[in-house]
BAFI-3210 file (N, C-alpha, C; in Angstrom, 3 decimals, decimal comma, padded with zeros to 6 digits):
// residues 226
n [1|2|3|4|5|6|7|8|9|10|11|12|13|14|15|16|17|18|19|20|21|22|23|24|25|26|27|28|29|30|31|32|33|34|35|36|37|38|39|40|41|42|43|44|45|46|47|48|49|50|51|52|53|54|55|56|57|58|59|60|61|62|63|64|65|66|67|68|69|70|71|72|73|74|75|76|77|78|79|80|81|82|83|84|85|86|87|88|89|90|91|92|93|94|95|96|97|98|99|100|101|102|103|104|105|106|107|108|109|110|111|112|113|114|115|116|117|118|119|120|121|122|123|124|125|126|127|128|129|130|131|132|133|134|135|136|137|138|139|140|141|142|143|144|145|146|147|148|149|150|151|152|153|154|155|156|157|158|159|160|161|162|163|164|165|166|167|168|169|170|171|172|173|174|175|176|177|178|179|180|181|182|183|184|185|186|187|188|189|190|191|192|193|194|195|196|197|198|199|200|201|202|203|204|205|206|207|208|209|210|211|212|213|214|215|216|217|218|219|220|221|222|223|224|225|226]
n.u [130,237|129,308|129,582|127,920|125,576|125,144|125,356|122,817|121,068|121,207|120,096|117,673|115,344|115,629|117,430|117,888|120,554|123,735|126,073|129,074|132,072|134,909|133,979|135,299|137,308|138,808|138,910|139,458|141,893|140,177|137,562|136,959|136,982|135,284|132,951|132,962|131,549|129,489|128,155|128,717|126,080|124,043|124,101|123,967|120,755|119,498|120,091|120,555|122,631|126,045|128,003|131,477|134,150|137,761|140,952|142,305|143,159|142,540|140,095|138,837|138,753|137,872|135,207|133,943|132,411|133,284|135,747|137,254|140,096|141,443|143,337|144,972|143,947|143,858|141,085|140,761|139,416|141,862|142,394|139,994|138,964|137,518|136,400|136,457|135,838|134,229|130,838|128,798|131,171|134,306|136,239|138,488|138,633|140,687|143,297|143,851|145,729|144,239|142,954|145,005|146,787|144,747|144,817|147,987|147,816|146,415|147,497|150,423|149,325|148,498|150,717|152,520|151,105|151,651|154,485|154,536|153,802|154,857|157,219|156,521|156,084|158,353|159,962|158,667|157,924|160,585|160,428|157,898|157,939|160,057|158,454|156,118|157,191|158,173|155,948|154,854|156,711|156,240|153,281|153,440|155,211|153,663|151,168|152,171|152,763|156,232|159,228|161,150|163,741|164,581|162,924|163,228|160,520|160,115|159,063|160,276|162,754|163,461|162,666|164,367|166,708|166,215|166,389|169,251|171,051|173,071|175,289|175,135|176,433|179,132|179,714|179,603|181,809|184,189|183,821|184,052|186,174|187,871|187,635|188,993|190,713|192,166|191,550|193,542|195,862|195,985|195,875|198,672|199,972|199,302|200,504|203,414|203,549|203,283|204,883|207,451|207,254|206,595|209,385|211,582|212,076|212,062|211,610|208,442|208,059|208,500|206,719|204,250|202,457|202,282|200,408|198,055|197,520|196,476|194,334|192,583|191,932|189,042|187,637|187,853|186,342|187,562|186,468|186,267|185,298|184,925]
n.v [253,864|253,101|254,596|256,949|255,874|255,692|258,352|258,854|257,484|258,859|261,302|260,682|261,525|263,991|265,435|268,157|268,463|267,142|265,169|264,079|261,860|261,323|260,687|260,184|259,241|256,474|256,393|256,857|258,884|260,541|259,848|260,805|263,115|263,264|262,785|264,996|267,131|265,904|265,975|268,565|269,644|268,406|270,239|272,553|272,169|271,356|272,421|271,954|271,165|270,714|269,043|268,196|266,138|265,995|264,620|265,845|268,678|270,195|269,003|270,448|272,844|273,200|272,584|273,933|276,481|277,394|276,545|274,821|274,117|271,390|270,496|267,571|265,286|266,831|267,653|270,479|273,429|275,249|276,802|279,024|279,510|281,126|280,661|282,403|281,977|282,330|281,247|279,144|276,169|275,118|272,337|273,344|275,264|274,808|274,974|277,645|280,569|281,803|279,746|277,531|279,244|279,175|276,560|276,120|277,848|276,569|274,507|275,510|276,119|273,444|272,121|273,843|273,484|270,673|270,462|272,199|270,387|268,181|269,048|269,472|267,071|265,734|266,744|266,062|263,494|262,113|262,718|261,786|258,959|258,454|258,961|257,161|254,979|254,521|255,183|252,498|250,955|251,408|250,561|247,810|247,105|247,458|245,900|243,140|242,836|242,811|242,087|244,366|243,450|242,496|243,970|247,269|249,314|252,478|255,147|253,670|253,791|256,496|257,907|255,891|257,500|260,182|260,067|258,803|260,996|262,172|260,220|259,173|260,914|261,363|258,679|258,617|260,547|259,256|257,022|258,115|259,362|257,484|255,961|258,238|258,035|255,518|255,280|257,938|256,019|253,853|254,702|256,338|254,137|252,608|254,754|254,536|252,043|251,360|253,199|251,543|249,482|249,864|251,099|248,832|245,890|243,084|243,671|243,849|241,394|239,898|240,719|240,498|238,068|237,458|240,580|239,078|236,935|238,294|239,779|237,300|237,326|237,353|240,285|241,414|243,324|244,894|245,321|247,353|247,158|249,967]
n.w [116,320|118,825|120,562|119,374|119,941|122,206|122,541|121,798|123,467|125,861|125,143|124,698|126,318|126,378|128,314|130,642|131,518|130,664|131,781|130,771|131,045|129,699|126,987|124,701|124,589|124,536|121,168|118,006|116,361|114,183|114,394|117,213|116,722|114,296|116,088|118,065|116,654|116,122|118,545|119,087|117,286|118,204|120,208|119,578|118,108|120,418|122,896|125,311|128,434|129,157|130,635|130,384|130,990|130,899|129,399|127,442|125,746|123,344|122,315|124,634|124,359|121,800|121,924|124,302|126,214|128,535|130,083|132,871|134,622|136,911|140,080|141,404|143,562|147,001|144,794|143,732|142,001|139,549|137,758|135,781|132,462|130,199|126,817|123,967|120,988|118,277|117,618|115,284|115,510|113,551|112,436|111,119|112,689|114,714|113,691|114,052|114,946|117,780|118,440|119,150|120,928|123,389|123,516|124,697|126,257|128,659|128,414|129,853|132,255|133,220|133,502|135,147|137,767|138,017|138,828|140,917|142,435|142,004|143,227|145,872|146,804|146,190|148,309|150,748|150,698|152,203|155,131|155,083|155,039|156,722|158,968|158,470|159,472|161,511|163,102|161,675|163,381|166,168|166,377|165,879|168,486|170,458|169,388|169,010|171,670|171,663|173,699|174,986|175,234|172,526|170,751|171,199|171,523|169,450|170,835|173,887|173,086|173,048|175,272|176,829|175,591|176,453|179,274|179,648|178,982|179,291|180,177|177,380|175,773|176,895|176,136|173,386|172,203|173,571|171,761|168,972|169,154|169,517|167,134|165,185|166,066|164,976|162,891|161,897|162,293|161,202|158,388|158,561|158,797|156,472|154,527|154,912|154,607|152,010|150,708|151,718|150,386|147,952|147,613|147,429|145,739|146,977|149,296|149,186|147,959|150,406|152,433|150,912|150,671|153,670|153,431|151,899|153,694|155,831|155,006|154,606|157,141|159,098|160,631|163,716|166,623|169,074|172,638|175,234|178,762|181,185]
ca.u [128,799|128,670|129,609|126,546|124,080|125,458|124,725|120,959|120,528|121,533|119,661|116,289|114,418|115,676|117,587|118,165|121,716|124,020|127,146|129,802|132,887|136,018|133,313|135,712|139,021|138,686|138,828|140,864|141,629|139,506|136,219|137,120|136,835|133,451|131,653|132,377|130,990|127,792|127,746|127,997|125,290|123,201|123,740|123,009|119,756|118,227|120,122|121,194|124,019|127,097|129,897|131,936|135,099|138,171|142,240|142,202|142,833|141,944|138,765|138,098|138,657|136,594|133,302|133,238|132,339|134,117|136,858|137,704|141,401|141,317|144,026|144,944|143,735|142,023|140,754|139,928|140,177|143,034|142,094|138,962|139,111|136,143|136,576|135,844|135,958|132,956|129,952|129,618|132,919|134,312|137,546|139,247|139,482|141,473|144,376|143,798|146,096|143,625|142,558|145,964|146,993|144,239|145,803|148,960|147,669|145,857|148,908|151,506|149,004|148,839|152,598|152,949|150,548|152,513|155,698|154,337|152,947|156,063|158,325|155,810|156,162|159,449|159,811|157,798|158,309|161,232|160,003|156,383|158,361|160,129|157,532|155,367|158,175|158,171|154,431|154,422|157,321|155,530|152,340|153,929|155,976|152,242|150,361|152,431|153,960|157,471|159,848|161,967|165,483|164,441|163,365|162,411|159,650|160,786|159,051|160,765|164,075|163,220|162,536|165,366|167,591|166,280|166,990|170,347|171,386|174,676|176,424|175,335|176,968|180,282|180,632|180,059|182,690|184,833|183,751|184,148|187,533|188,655|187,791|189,004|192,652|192,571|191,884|194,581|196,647|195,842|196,656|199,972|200,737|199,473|201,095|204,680|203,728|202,995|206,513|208,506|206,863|207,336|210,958|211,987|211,083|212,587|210,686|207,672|207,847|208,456|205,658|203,401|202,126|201,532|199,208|197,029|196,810|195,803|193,236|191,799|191,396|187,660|187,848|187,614|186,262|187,732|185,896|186,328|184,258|185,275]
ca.v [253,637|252,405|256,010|257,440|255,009|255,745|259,936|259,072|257,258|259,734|262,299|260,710|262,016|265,333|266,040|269,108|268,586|266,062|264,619|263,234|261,650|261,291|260,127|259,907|259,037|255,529|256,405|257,053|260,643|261,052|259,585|261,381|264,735|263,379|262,936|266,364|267,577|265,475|266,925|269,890|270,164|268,182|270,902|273,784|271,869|270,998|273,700|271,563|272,090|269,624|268,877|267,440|265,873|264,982|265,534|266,125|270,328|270,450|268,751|270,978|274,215|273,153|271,960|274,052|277,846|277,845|275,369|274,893|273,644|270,711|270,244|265,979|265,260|267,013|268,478|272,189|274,510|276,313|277,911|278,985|280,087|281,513|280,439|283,714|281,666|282,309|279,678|277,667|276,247|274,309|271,772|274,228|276,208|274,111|275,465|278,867|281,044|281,689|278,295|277,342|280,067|278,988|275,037|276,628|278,588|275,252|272,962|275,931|276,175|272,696|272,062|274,305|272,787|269,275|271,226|272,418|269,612|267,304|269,718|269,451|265,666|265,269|267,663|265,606|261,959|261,142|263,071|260,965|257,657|258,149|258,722|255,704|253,998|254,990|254,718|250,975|250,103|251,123|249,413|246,315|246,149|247,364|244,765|241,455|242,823|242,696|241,902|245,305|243,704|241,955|244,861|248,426|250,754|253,896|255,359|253,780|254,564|257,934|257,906|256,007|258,538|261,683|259,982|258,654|261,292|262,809|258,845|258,307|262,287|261,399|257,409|258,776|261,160|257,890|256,051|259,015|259,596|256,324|255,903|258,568|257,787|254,520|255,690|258,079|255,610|252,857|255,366|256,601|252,883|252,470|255,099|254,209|250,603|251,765|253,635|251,129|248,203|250,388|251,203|247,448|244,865|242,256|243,486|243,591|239,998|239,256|240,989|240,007|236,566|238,481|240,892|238,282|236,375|239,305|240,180|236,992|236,741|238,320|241,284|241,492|244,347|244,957|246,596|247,111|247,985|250,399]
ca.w [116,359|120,281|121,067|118,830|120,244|123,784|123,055|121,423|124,449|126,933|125,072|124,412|126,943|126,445|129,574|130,656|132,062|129,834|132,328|130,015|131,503|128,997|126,100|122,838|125,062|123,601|119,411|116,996|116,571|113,037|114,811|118,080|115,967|113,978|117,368|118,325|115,374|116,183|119,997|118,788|116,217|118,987|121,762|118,887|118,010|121,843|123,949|126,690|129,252|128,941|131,499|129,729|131,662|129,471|129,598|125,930|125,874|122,148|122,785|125,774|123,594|120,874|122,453|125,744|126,454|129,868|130,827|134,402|135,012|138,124|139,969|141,700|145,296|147,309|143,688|143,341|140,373|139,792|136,353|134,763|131,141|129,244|125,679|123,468|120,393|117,745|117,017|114,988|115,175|112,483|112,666|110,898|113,886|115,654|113,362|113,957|116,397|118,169|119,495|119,932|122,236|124,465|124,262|124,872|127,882|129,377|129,184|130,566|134,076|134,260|133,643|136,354|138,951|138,454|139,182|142,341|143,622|142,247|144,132|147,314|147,026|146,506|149,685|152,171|150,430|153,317|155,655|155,415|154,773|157,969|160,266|158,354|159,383|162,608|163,359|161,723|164,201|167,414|167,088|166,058|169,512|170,822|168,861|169,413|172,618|171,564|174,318|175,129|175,113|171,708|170,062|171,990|170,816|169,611|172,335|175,110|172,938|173,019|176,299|177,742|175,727|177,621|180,528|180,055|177,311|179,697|179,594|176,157|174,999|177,025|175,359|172,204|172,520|173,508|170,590|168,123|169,277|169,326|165,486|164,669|166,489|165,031|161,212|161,614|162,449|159,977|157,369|158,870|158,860|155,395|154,119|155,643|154,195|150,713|150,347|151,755|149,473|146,346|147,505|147,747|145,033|148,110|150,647|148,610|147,877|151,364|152,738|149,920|151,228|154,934|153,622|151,661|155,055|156,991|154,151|154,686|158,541|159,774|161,132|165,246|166,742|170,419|173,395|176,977|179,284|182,129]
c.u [128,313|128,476|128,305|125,129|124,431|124,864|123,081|120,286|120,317|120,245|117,894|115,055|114,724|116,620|118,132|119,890|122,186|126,128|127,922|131,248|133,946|134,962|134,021|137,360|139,273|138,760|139,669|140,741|140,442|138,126|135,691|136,741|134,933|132,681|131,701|131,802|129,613|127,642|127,523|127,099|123,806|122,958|123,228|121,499|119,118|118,784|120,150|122,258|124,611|128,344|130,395|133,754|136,080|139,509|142,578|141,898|141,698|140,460|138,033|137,922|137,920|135,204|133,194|133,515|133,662|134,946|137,177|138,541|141,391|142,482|144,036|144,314|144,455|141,704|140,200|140,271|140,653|142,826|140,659|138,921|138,234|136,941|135,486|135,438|134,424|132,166|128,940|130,318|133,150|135,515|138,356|140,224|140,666|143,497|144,740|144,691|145,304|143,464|143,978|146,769|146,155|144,766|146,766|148,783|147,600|147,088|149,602|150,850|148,657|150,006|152,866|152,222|151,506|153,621|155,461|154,355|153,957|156,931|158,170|156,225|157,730|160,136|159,402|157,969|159,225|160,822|158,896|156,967|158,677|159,165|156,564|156,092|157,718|156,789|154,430|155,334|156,859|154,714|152,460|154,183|154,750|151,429|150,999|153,232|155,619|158,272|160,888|163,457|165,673|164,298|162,410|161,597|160,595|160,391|159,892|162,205|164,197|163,238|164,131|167,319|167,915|166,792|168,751|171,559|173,170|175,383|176,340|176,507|178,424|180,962|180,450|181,469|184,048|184,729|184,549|185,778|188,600|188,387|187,855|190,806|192,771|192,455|192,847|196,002|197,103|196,333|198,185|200,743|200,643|199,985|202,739|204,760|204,170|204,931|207,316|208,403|207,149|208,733|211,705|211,295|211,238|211,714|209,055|206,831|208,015|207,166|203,711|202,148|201,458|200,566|198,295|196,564|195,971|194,338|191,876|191,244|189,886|188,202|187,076|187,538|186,230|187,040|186,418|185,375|184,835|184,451]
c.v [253,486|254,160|256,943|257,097|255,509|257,615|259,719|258,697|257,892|261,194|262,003|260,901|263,847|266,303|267,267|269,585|267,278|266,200|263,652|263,085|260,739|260,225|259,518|259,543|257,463|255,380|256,575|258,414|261,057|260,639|259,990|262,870|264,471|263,711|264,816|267,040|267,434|265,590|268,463|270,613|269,715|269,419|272,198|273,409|272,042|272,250|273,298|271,959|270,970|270,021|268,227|267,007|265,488|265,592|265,690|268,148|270,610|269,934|269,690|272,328|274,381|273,255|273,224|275,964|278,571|276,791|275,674|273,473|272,618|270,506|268,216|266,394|265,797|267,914|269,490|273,041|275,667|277,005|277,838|279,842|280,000|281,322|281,160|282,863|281,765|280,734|280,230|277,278|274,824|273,260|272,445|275,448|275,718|274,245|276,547|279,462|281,251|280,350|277,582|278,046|279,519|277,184|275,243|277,173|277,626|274,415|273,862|275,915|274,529|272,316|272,353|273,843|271,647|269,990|271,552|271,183|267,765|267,863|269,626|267,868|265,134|265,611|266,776|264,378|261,343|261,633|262,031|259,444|257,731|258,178|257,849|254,955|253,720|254,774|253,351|250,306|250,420|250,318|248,109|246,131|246,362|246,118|243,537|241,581|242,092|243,164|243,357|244,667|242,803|242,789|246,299|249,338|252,127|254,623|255,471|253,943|256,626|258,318|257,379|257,199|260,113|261,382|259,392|259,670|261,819|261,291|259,086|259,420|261,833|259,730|257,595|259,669|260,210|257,230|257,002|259,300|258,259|255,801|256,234|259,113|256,686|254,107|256,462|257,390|253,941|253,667|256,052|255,454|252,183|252,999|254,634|252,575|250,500|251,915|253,092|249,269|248,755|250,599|249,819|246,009|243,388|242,187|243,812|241,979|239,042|239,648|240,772|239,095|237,110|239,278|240,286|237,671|237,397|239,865|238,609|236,408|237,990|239,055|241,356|242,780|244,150|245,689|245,970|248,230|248,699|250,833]
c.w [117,799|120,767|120,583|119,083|121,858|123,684|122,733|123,031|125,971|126,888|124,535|125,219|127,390|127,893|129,566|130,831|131,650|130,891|131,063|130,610|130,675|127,571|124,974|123,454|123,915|121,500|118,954|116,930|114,911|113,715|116,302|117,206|115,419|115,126|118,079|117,587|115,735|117,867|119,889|117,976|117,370|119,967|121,039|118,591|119,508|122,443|125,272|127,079|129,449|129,931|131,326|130,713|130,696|130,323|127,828|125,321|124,065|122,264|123,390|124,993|122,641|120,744|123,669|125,377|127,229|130,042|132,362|134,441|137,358|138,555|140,612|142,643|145,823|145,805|143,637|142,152|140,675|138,724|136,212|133,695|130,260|127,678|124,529|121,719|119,628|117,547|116,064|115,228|114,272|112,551|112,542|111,989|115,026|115,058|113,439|115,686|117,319|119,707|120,399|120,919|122,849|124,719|125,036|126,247|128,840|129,759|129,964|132,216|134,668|134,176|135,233|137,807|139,145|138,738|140,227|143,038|143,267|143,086|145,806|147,583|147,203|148,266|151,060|151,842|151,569|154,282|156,350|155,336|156,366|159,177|159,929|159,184|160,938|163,995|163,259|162,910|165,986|167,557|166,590|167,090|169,935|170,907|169,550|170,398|172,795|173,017|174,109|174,674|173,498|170,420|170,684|171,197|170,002|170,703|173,854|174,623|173,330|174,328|177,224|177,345|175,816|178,850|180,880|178,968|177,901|179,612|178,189|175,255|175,632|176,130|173,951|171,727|172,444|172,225|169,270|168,371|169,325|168,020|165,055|165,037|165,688|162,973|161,307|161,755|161,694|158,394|157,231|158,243|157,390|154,731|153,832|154,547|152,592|150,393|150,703|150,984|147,665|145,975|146,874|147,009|145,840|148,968|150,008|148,363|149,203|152,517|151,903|150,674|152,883|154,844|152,998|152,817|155,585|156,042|154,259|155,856|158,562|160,740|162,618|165,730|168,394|170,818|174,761|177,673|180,816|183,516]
res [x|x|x|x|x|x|x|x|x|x|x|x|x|x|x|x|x|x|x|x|x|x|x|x|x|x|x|x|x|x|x|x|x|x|x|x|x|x|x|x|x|x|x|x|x|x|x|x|x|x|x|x|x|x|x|x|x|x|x|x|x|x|x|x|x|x|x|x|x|x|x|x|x|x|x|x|x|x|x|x|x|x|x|x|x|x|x|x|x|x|x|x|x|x|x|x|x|x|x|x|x|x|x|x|x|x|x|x|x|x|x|x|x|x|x|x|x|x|x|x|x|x|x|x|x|x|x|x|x|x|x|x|x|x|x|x|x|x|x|x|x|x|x|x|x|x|x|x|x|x|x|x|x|x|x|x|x|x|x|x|x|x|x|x|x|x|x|x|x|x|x|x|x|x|x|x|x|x|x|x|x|x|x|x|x|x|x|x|x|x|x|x|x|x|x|x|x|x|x|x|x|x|x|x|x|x|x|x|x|x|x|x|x|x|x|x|x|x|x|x|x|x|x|x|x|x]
***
Protein backbone atom coordinates (compact mmCIF):
# COMPACT_ATOMS: atom_id res chain seq x y z
CA UNK A 1 0.00 0.00 0.00
CA UNK A 2 3.02 2.60 1.00
CA UNK A 3 4.40 1.76 -2.45
CA UNK A 4 0.86 2.65 -4.23
CA UNK A 5 0.42 5.82 -2.28
CA UNK A 6 4.13 6.70 -2.97
CA UNK A 7 3.32 6.20 -7.19
CA UNK A 8 -0.25 8.36 -6.83
CA UNK A 9 1.84 10.76 -5.26
CA UNK A 10 4.56 11.05 -7.68
CA UNK A 11 2.09 11.04 -10.40
CA UNK A 12 -0.51 13.57 -9.32
CA UNK A 13 0.50 16.34 -11.03
CA UNK A 14 1.01 14.54 -14.08
CA UNK A 15 4.69 14.76 -14.64
CA UNK A 16 6.06 14.46 -17.63
CA UNK A 17 9.26 12.55 -16.64
CA UNK A 18 8.69 9.80 -13.68
CA UNK A 19 12.47 9.02 -11.90
CA UNK A 20 12.10 5.76 -10.00
CA UNK A 21 15.03 4.44 -8.04
CA UNK A 22 14.84 0.53 -7.07
CA UNK A 23 10.85 1.15 -6.20
CA UNK A 24 9.62 -2.64 -5.44
CA UNK A 25 13.32 -3.82 -4.18
CA UNK A 26 11.76 -3.87 -0.70
CA UNK A 27 8.51 -6.59 -1.33
CA UNK A 28 7.79 -9.72 -1.53
CA UNK A 29 8.09 -11.14 -4.93
CA UNK A 30 4.01 -11.60 -5.49
CA UNK A 31 3.43 -7.72 -4.64
CA UNK A 32 6.69 -6.78 -6.44
CA UNK A 33 4.99 -8.32 -9.68
CA UNK A 34 1.32 -6.60 -8.77
CA UNK A 35 2.97 -3.11 -8.78
CA UNK A 36 4.34 -3.65 -12.10
CA UNK A 37 1.21 -4.48 -13.36
CA UNK A 38 -0.13 -1.14 -11.83
CA UNK A 39 3.00 0.92 -13.46
CA UNK A 40 2.32 -0.45 -16.28
CA UNK A 41 -1.33 0.14 -16.84
CA UNK A 42 -0.43 3.74 -15.35
CA UNK A 43 2.26 4.52 -18.09
CA UNK A 44 -0.34 2.96 -20.90
CA UNK A 45 -3.06 5.32 -19.47
CA UNK A 46 -0.91 8.93 -19.05
CA UNK A 47 2.04 8.25 -21.52
CA UNK A 48 4.77 9.34 -19.39
CA UNK A 49 8.53 8.53 -19.60
CA UNK A 50 9.97 6.29 -16.67
CA UNK A 51 13.64 5.69 -15.63
CA UNK A 52 13.34 3.25 -13.81
CA UNK A 53 16.68 2.12 -11.87
CA UNK A 54 16.68 -1.47 -10.40
CA UNK A 55 19.20 -4.70 -10.32
CA UNK A 56 16.25 -6.93 -10.73
CA UNK A 57 16.79 -8.11 -14.77
CA UNK A 58 13.27 -9.62 -14.84
CA UNK A 59 11.83 -6.46 -13.69
CA UNK A 60 13.96 -4.51 -16.14
CA UNK A 61 12.70 -6.74 -19.14
CA UNK A 62 9.23 -6.54 -18.28
CA UNK A 63 8.51 -2.82 -17.69
CA UNK A 64 11.23 -1.15 -19.93
CA UNK A 65 11.47 -0.61 -23.85
CA UNK A 66 15.27 -0.01 -23.74
CA UNK A 67 17.53 -1.23 -20.92
CA UNK A 68 20.89 0.27 -20.50
CA UNK A 69 23.49 -2.11 -18.73
CA UNK A 70 25.80 0.25 -16.00
CA UNK A 71 28.86 -0.74 -15.22
CA UNK A 72 30.58 0.21 -10.95
CA UNK A 73 32.73 3.40 -10.61
CA UNK A 74 33.44 5.67 -12.71
CA UNK A 75 29.84 4.32 -14.17
CA UNK A 76 29.27 4.19 -17.94
CA UNK A 77 27.14 1.89 -20.04
CA UNK A 78 28.45 -1.00 -21.35
CA UNK A 79 25.20 -2.52 -22.90
CA UNK A 80 22.13 -1.14 -24.36
CA UNK A 81 19.35 -3.57 -25.24
CA UNK A 82 16.15 -2.55 -27.02
CA UNK A 83 13.47 -4.83 -25.71
CA UNK A 84 11.42 -6.06 -28.94
CA UNK A 85 8.91 -7.64 -26.75
CA UNK A 86 5.04 -6.92 -27.72
CA UNK A 87 2.54 -4.56 -25.55
CA UNK A 88 0.61 -5.18 -23.51
CA UNK A 89 2.63 -7.46 -21.61
CA UNK A 90 1.18 -9.85 -19.35
CA UNK A 91 3.10 -11.92 -16.35
CA UNK A 92 2.80 -14.69 -18.42
CA UNK A 93 5.45 -13.42 -20.49
CA UNK A 94 7.94 -13.64 -18.20
CA UNK A 95 7.88 -17.50 -18.97
CA UNK A 96 8.19 -17.22 -22.45
CA UNK A 97 11.62 -17.94 -24.36
CA UNK A 98 11.63 -15.03 -25.47
CA UNK A 99 11.90 -12.88 -22.35
CA UNK A 100 14.21 -15.18 -20.91
CA UNK A 101 16.81 -15.06 -23.55
CA UNK A 102 16.93 -11.39 -23.03
CA UNK A 103 17.49 -12.14 -18.88
CA UNK A 104 19.92 -14.53 -19.99
CA UNK A 105 21.69 -12.04 -22.27
CA UNK A 106 21.65 -9.21 -19.34
CA UNK A 107 23.18 -11.39 -16.60
CA UNK A 108 25.97 -13.09 -19.19
CA UNK A 109 27.34 -9.08 -20.00
CA UNK A 110 27.22 -8.30 -16.60
CA UNK A 111 28.90 -11.55 -15.36
CA UNK A 112 31.41 -10.58 -17.66
CA UNK A 113 32.01 -6.91 -16.66
CA UNK A 114 32.59 -8.22 -12.87
CA UNK A 115 35.15 -10.61 -14.34
CA UNK A 116 36.96 -7.86 -15.88
CA UNK A 117 37.03 -5.57 -13.39
CA UNK A 118 37.64 -8.49 -10.57
CA UNK A 119 40.61 -9.55 -12.69
CA UNK A 120 41.68 -5.64 -12.98
CA UNK A 121 41.47 -5.50 -9.17
CA UNK A 122 42.96 -8.36 -8.25
CA UNK A 123 45.86 -7.14 -10.71
CA UNK A 124 46.58 -3.76 -9.12
CA UNK A 125 45.29 -4.63 -5.36
CA UNK A 126 49.29 -5.12 -4.24
CA UNK A 127 50.55 -3.07 -6.45
CA UNK A 128 48.12 -0.01 -4.93
CA UNK A 129 48.60 -1.45 -1.32
CA UNK A 130 52.24 -1.04 -1.70
CA UNK A 131 52.60 2.28 -2.78
CA UNK A 132 49.62 3.34 -0.04
CA UNK A 133 52.02 1.98 2.03
CA UNK A 134 54.67 3.73 0.88
CA UNK A 135 53.06 7.18 0.53
CA UNK A 136 51.54 6.81 4.31
CA UNK A 137 55.20 6.10 5.49
CA UNK A 138 56.79 9.26 4.05
CA UNK A 139 54.56 11.86 5.26
CA UNK A 140 54.51 10.47 8.61
CA UNK A 141 58.49 10.91 8.92
CA UNK A 142 57.41 14.45 7.07
CA UNK A 143 54.59 15.19 9.45
CA UNK A 144 56.08 14.39 13.00
CA UNK A 145 59.64 14.85 11.73
CA UNK A 146 60.85 11.47 12.45
CA UNK A 147 64.43 11.33 13.47
CA UNK A 148 66.51 9.60 10.40
CA UNK A 149 68.48 7.05 12.52
CA UNK A 150 65.03 6.14 14.26
CA UNK A 151 63.22 5.57 11.31
CA UNK A 152 64.40 6.91 7.54
CA UNK A 153 61.94 8.05 4.88
CA UNK A 154 61.80 5.95 2.01
CA UNK A 155 63.05 8.71 0.16
CA UNK A 156 66.22 9.23 1.85
CA UNK A 157 66.46 5.20 1.70
CA UNK A 158 66.19 5.40 -1.76
CA UNK A 159 68.43 7.88 -2.01
CA UNK A 160 71.17 6.78 0.23
CA UNK A 161 70.98 3.44 -1.82
CA UNK A 162 71.90 5.11 -5.22
CA UNK A 163 74.57 6.52 -3.58
CA UNK A 164 76.10 3.78 -1.72
CA UNK A 165 74.63 0.94 -4.03
CA UNK A 166 78.57 -0.50 -5.13
CA UNK A 167 79.32 -1.34 -0.95
CA UNK A 168 75.88 -2.41 -0.41
CA UNK A 169 76.11 -5.01 -4.03
CA UNK A 170 79.65 -6.31 -2.74
CA UNK A 171 78.31 -6.95 1.33
CA UNK A 172 75.49 -8.56 0.06
CA UNK A 173 77.42 -10.83 -1.90
CA UNK A 174 79.31 -11.44 1.60
CA UNK A 175 76.23 -12.02 3.40
CA UNK A 176 74.62 -14.25 0.66
CA UNK A 177 77.58 -16.34 0.55
CA UNK A 178 78.11 -16.70 3.95
CA UNK A 179 74.48 -18.21 4.43
CA UNK A 180 74.67 -20.06 2.03
CA UNK A 181 78.25 -21.76 3.27
CA UNK A 182 76.86 -22.05 6.56
CA UNK A 183 73.43 -23.94 5.49
CA UNK A 184 75.47 -26.21 3.53
CA UNK A 185 77.23 -26.98 6.24
CA UNK A 186 74.62 -27.37 8.96
CA UNK A 187 73.13 -29.94 6.74
CA UNK A 188 76.35 -31.87 5.96
CA UNK A 189 76.61 -31.91 9.75
CA UNK A 190 73.05 -32.89 10.14
CA UNK A 191 73.11 -35.33 7.86
CA UNK A 192 76.40 -37.14 9.21
CA UNK A 193 74.49 -36.68 12.70
CA UNK A 194 71.31 -38.33 11.61
CA UNK A 195 73.18 -41.62 10.33
CA UNK A 196 75.36 -41.99 13.04
CA UNK A 197 72.40 -41.57 15.79
CA UNK A 198 70.27 -44.13 13.87
CA UNK A 199 73.38 -46.45 13.56
CA UNK A 200 73.99 -46.54 17.42
CA UNK A 201 71.14 -47.02 19.96
CA UNK A 202 74.37 -46.00 22.61
CA UNK A 203 75.36 -43.19 20.98
CA UNK A 204 71.95 -42.01 20.51
CA UNK A 205 71.27 -42.03 24.12
CA UNK A 206 74.41 -40.34 24.77
CA UNK A 207 73.96 -37.58 22.56
CA UNK A 208 70.30 -37.30 23.32
CA UNK A 209 70.43 -34.98 26.45
CA UNK A 210 73.17 -32.63 24.28
CA UNK A 211 70.87 -31.93 21.61
CA UNK A 212 67.87 -30.95 23.94
CA UNK A 213 70.38 -28.48 25.62
CA UNK A 214 71.50 -27.00 22.48
CA UNK A 215 67.74 -26.77 21.36
CA UNK A 216 67.16 -24.82 24.25
CA UNK A 217 70.02 -22.19 24.24
CA UNK A 218 68.90 -18.75 22.04
CA UNK A 219 70.25 -18.55 19.08
CA UNK A 220 73.44 -15.98 18.63
CA UNK A 221 74.00 -14.47 15.53
CA UNK A 222 77.86 -13.56 14.97
CA UNK A 223 79.27 -10.61 12.92
CA UNK A 224 82.44 -8.92 12.30
CA UNK A 225 83.12 -6.05 11.00
CA UNK A 226 86.14 -5.56 8.63
Amino acid sequence: MQQRVSLCRALIHQPALLMLDEPFAALDAFTREELWCVLRDLWQKLGFTVILVTHDLREAAFLADKIHVMSARPGHIVMTKTVDLPRPRDLDICFEPRFIDIVHELRAKIAQVRKAMSTTLEKLSPWLFTIGLFVLWELACRIFNVDTFVLPAPSQIFEAAVRYWLPLLKNSFVTLWTTLAGFALAVAFGIVLGIVVGWSRAIYRGLYPVMIGFNSIPKVAGWSRS
